[in-house]
C-alpha positions as CSV (number, residue, x, y, z in Angstrom):
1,X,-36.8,196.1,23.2
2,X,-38.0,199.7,23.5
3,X,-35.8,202.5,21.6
4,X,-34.9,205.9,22.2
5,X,-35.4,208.6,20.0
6,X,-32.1,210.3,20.9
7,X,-29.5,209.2,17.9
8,X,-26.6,210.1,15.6
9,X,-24.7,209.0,12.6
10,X,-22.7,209.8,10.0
11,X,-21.6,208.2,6.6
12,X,-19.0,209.2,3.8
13,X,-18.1,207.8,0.4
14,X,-15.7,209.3,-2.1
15,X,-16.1,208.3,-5.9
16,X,-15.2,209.7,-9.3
17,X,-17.8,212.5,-8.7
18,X,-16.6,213.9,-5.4
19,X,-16.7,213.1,-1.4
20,X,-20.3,212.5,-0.1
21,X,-21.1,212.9,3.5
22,X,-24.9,212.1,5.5
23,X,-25.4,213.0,8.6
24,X,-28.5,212.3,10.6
25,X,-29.6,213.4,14.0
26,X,-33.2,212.9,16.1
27,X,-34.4,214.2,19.5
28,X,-37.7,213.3,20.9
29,X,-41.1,214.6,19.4
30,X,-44.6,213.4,19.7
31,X,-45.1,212.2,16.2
32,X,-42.1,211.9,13.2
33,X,-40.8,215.3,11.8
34,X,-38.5,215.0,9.3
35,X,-35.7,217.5,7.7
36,X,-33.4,217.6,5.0
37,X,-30.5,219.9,3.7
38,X,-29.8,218.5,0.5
39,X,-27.6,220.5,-2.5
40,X,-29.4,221.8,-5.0
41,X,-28.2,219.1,-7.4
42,X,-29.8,216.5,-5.1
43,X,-32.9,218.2,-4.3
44,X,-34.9,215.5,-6.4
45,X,-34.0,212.7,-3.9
46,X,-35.8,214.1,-0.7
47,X,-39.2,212.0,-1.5
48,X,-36.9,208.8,-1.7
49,X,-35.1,209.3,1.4
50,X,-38.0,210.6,3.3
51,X,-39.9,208.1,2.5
52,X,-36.8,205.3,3.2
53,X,-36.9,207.4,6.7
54,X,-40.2,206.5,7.7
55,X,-40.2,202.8,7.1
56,X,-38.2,202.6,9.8
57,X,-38.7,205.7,11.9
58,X,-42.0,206.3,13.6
59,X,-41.4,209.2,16.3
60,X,-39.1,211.4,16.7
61,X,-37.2,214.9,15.3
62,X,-34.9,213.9,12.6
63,X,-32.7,215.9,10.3
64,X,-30.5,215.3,7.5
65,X,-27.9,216.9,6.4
66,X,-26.1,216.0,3.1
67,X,-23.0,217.5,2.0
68,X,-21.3,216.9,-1.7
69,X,-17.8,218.0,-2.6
70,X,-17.3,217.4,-6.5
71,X,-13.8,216.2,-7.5
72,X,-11.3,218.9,-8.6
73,X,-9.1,217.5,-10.9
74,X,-6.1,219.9,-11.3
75,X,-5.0,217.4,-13.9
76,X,-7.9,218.6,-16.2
77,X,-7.5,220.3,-19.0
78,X,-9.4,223.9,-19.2
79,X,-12.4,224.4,-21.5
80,X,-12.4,228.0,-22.5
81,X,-15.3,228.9,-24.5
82,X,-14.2,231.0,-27.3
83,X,-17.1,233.0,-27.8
84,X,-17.8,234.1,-24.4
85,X,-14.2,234.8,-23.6
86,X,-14.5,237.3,-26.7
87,X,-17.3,239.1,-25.9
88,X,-15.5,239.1,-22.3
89,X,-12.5,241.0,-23.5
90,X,-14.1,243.0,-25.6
91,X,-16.3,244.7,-22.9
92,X,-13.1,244.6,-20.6
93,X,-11.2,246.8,-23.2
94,X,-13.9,249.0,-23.7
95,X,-14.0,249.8,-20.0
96,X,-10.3,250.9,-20.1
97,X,-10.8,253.1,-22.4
98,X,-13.3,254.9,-20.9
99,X,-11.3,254.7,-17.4
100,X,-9.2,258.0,-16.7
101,X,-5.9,256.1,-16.2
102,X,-6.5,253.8,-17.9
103,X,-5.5,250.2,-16.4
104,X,-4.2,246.8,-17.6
105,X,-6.3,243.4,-18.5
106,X,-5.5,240.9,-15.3
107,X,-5.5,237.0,-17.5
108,X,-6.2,235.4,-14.4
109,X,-9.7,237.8,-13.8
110,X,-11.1,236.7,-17.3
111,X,-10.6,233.3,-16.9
112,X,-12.3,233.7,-13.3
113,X,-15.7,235.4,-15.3
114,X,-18.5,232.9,-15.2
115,X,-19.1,231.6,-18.4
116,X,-15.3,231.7,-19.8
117,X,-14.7,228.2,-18.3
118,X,-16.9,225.7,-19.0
119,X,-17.6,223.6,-15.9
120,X,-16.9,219.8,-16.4
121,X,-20.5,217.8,-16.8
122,X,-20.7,215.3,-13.3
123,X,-23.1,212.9,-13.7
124,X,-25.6,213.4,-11.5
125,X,-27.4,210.1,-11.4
126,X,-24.6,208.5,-10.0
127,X,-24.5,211.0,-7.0
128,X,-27.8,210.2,-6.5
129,X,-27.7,206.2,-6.5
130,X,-24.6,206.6,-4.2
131,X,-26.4,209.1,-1.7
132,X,-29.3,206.8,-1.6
133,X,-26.8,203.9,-0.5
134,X,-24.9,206.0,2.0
135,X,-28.4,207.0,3.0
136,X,-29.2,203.6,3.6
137,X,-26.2,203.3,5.7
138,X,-26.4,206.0,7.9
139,X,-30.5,205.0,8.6
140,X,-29.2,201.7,10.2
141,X,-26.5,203.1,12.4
142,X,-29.1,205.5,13.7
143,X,-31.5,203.3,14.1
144,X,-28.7,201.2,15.8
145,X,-28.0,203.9,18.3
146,X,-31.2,204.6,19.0
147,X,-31.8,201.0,19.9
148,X,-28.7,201.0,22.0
149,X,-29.7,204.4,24.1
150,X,-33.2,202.3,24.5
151,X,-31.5,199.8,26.1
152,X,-30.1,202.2,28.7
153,X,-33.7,203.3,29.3
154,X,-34.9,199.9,29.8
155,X,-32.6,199.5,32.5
156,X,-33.3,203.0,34.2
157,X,-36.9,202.4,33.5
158,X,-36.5,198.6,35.5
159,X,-34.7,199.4,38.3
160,X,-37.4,202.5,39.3
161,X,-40.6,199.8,38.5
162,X,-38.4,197.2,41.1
163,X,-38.3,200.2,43.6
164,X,-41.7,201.5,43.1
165,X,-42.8,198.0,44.1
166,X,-41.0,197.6,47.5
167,X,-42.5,200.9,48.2
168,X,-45.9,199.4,47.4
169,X,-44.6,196.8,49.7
170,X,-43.7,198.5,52.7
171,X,-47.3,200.4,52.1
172,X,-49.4,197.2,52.5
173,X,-47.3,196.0,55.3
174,X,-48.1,199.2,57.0
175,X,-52.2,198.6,56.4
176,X,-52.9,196.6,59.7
177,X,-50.8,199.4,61.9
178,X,-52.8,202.0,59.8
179,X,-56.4,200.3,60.7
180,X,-55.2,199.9,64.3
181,X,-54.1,203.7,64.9
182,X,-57.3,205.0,63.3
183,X,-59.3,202.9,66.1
184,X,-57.2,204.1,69.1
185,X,-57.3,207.7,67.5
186,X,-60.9,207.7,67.6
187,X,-61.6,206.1,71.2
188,X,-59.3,208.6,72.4
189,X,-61.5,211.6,71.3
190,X,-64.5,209.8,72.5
191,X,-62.8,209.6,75.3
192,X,-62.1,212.9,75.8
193,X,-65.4,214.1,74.7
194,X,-66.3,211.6,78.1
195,X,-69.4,211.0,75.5
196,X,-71.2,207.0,75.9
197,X,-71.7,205.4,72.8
198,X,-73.2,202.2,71.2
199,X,-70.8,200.1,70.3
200,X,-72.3,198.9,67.2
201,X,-73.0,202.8,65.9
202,X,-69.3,203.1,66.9
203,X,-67.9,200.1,65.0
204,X,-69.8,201.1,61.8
205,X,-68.2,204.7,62.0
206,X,-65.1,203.0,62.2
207,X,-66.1,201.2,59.3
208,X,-67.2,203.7,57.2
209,X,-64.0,206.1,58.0
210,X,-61.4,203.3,57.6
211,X,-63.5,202.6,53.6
212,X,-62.6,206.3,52.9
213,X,-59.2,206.1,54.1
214,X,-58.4,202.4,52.6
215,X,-55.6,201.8,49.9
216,X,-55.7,198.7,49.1
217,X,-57.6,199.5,45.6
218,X,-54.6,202.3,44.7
219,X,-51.6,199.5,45.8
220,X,-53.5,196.9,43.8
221,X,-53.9,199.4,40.5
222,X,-50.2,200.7,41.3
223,X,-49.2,196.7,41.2
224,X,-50.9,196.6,37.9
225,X,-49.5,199.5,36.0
226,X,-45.8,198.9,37.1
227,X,-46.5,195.5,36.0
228,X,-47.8,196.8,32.3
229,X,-44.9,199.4,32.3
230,X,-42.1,196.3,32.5
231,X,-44.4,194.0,30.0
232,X,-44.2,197.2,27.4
233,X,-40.4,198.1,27.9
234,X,-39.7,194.0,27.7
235,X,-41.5,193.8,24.1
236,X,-39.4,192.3,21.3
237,X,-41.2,194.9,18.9
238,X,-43.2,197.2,21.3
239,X,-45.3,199.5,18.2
240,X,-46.3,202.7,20.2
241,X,-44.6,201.7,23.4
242,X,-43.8,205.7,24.4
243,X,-47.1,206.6,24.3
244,X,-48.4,203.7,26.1
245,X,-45.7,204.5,28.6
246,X,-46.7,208.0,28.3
247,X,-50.5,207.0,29.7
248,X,-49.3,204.9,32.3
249,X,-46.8,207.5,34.0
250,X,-50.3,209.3,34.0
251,X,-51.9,206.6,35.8
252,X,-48.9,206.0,37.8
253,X,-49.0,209.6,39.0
254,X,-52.7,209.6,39.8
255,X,-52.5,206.8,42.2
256,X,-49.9,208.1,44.0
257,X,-51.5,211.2,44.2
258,X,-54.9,209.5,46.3
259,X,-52.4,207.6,48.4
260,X,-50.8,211.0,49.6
261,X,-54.4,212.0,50.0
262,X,-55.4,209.6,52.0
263,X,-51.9,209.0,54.0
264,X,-52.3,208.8,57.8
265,X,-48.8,209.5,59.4
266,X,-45.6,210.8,58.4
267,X,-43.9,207.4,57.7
268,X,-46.6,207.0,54.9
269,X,-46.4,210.2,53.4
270,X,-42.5,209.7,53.1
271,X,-43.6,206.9,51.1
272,X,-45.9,208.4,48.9
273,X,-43.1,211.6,48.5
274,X,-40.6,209.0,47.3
275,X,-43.4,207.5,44.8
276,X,-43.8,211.1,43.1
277,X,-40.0,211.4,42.6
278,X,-39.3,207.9,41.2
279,X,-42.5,208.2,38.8
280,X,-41.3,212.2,37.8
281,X,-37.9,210.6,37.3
282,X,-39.6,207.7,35.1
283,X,-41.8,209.7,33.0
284,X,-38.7,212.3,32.0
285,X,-37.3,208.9,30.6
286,X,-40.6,208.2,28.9
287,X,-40.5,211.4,27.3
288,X,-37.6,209.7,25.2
289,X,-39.1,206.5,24.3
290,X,-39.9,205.8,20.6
């Protein structure tokens, strides 16, 4: 079954180390372009998870956006360090001195100086095996989401083939009354012309203008293509299916095209009209397929 390159999802684990959240979203794009917001800590682990992304992602815009939240503990005990608090105070009284009106040391304000608290060491290996889990997780609901919205497209993409074709239909049907009106159209202007002509020069003009005019090579490539466009969206595991969908929305569009060209009467040319807007409204929904 065809996917959609239109997905979401979002994963979040909490351990001794913090809250970790992944979040990835894709739109459509002609080939895979892949981005990722990572902290700093976790900067390392964007080969892995790109590389994770594209074993089971082949087209599409996808970002990823990883936030971590370390665990504050207020339970912790503070780890001054000695020396820099020192040199801290030190440079703080010195400072008053030299200040007109002088002014008092705030506690709080030192212990805020980076460097006078030690920050407690996280281990960051463990963040990084747990975001390449969660990452795990969060490529499978995208990927599940993505299958689901190709679904949808399936069944848009479906019902427009089933419509294209009784438009096809009503098309042949109208072939013999088409053939018929193109004969009486041209006696009349003999007629009117009051010319006298051989019948056997006249039936092989006939012939030659109803070859130009015949559509019975377009309806039969038409037949063909909407044919090929439900065998690719029916695929179990249809590999390059929006690009192959892509090409025939192309060839889609160009028969209709030659059957406008070549239409006879207004009933016809609604037909062809209302083959241009189901194909238009096909390949926007093509434009989305993975």
């Amino acid at each position: 079954m065809i996917a959609s390159m239109t997905g979401f999802a979002r994963r979040e684990i909490a351990g001794p180390w913090g809250t970790l959240a992944c979040e990835l979203r894709s739109v459509n794009h002609r080939f895979l372009e892949a981005g990722f917001r990572l902290p700093e800590e976790l900067r390392a682990q964007e080969a892995v998870l790109r590389q994770a992304l594209s074993k089971s992602v082949k087209r599409g815009k996808v970002d990823c956006t990883v936030h971590w939240r370390p665990l504050a503990d207020a339970a912790t005990e503070l780890d001054v360090d000695d020396a820099a608090l020192t040199r801290v105070i030190a440079r703080i009284k010195q400072v008053v001195r030299e200040l007109p009106d002088g002014a008092g040391i705030n506690a709080v304000d030192v212990l805020r100086w980076p460097g006078v608290i030690r920050s407690a060491a996280i281990d960051t290996d463990a963040v990084a095996a747990a975001l390449g889990g969660l990452f795990r997780e969060a490529l499978a609901e995208l990927i599940v989401t993505r299958r689901t919205e190709g679904a949808r497209l399936h069944a848009l993409l479906d019902e427009r083939c089933v419509g294209l074709q009784s438009l096809v239909a009503q098309l042949r049907e109208r072939l013999p009354a088409t053939e018929a009106r193109v004969r009486a159209r041209l006696a009349e202007r003999i007629a009117e012309l009051g010319a006298t002509v051989d019948p056997e020069r006249l039936e092989q003009e006939v012939v030659l203008l109803l070859h130009r005019l015949d559509v019975a090579e377009e309806l039969d490539r038409l037949t063909a293509h909407l044919d090929e466009v439900r065998t690719v969206i029916s695929k179990p595991e249809p590999a390059g299916a929006g690009r192959r969908l892509d090409f025939l929305m192309q060839e889609l569009n160009r028969e209709a095209n030659t059957l406008a060209s070549k239409s006879q009467d207004l009933d016809s040319t609604r037909i062809t009209v209302d083959m241009k807007v189901l194909i238009e409204q096909m390949r926007e929904q093509v434009q989305n397929v993975e």
